[in-house]
C-alpha positions, 0 to 999 in steps of 0.5 A: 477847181478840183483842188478846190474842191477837194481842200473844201472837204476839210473840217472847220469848226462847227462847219462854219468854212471860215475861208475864202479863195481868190484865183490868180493866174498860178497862185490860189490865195486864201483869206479868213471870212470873219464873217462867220466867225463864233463870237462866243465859241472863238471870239479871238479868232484863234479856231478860225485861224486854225480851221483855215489852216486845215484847208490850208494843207487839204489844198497842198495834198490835193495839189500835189496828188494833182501834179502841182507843187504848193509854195506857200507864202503864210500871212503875206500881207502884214496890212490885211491879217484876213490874207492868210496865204498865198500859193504858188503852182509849180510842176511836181510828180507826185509820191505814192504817200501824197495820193494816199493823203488825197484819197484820204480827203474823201474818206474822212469823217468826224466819227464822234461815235464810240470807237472799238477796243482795239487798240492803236498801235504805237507805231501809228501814233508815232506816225500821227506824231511825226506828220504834225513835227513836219508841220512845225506842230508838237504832239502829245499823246494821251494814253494813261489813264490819269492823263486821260482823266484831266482832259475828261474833266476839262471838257466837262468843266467847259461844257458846264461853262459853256451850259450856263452862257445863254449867248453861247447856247444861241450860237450853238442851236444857230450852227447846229442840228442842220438839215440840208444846209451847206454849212453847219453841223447836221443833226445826222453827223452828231450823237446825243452826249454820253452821261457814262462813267468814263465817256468823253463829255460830246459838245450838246450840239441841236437835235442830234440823231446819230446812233451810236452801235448799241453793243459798244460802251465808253469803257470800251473805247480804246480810242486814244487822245492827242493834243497838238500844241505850238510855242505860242498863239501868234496866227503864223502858229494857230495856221501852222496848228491847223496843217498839221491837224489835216496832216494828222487826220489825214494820216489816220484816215489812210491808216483806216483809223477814225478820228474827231476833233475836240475843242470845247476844253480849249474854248474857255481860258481856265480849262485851256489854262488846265489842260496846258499845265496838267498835260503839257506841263506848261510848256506849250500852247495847247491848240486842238485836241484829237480822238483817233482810234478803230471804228467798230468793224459794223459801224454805219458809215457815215454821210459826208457833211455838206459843204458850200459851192466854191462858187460861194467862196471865191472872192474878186481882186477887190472884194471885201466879202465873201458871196456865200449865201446867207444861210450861215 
């Protein structure tokens, strides 16, 4: 249960969890819990799939730092597409880098604060870019500022969309501005939108309350994007796509680097569309967008998110649904 417990610190959009664990003898099996899936954020599944791909790979670090090798068996079961993995256990030494991985689960935050104006080596990025190329994820990386400027627009133009969707804002308020909920996104963890020149448009989650440091602005952000993309949108690359977003999150927190996920741009089809011409070039599917850059040296850490009891999230052999509790 350890390493279940460690894999469910990972990330998932708006903190849905969207997973579920059934234990067999030596293999762990992981399921999507349409459930909780966002029928107007993510009505094709398509985050979902991603944010279980995430916890995907937060279990395989924390197995391995465990002494356990993970052999995954991705969408073993054509007839159940809710059966996303399944993973073998066999004895492993772990590597000095596979602890340092697992040490970064319990460090990691989404830090959608402003970051400081050091600037992130290339060197860094370049680590960020190979972690994702071992997952079988490409990376782009954003730091001119021309291409900085068409994915400010694209989030602002899809915030804009998402503004004017009354079932789109009742699905927010729903999983946002939580407070001592296992699941959801806290108002503590989340600052007011920034209406700077500049700024990277924030999603308007409910009732936020974090402060951002009052002596750092957006100009000086040297925070840089990356956009992780993939050849296609079947779920074997949506999957892929989420490994190596924790593979690249991961690495940035055992850097010391913060880092946020940005979605909003890659929920609605024409920004989506936008952003894979204007950044990729139209030559591959843009699946998540990631901010990384230093902290201010005095910034406020940040409380962990709350996560439900796996307990909550364990399944039977012939369970159809998950046991959370139904707060979500």
């Amino acid at each position: 249960m350890t390493a279940l417990k460690l894999a469910g610190r990972a990330p998932s959009i708006h903190n849905t969890q969207p997973w579920m664990w059934r234990i067999g003898h030596r293999t762990v099996h992981l399921y999507a819990d349409p459930a909780v899936q966002l029928a107007q954020a993510d009505p094709d599944r398509r985050n979902l799939v991603i944010s279980c791909g995430i916890v995907l790979h937060h279990l395989r670090v924390a197995l391995a730092a465990l002494g356990w090798q993970a052999v995954v068996h991705r969408l073993p079961n054509p007839a159940d597409p809710d059966h996303l993995a399944s993973v073998e256990l066999r004895s492993h030494s772990p590597s000095e880098e596979e602890i340092a991985l697992a040490a970064a689960i319990t460090h990691r935050r989404t830090d959608r604060r402003y970051y400081s104006s050091w600037p992130v080596p290339p060197s860094h990025s370049s680590l960020l870019a190979s972690r994702a190329a071992d997952e079988g994820v490409a990376v782009r990386t954003i730091r001119e500022h021309y291409l900085r400027r068409h994915v400010i627009d694209a989030i602002a133009e899809a915030a804009r969309s998402h503004s004017q969707d009354l079932s789109y804002q009742l699905e927010l308020a729903r999983w946002s501005g939580r407070r001592g909920s296992p699941s959801g996104v806290p108002a503590r963890n989340t600052p007011s939108p920034d209406q700077q020149a500049g700024a990277l448009p924030a999603r308007a989650f409910a009732d936020p309350q974090l402060e951002q440091q009052p002596e750092y602005t957006a100009a000086e952000d040297a925070g840089i994007l990356l956009i992780l993309a993939t050849l296609d949108d079947e779920p074997i690359s949506l999957l892929r796509a989420g490994e190596a977003t924790s593979a690249v999150m991961l690495t940035a927190t055992s850097l010391g680097l913060a880092n946020c996920p940005l979605t909003e741009a890659l929920e609605v089809n024409d920004t989506r569309q936008r952003l894979r011409e204007d950044t990729l070039g139209d030559s591959g599917c843009p699946q998540m967008i990631l901010r990384v850059g230093w902290a201010p040296i005095n910034a406020d850490p940040l409380p962990p998110t709350p996560r439900h009891p796996i307990a909550d999230l364990l399944i039977d052999a012939d369970a159809a649904v998950s046991t959370r509790a139904s707060s979500d």
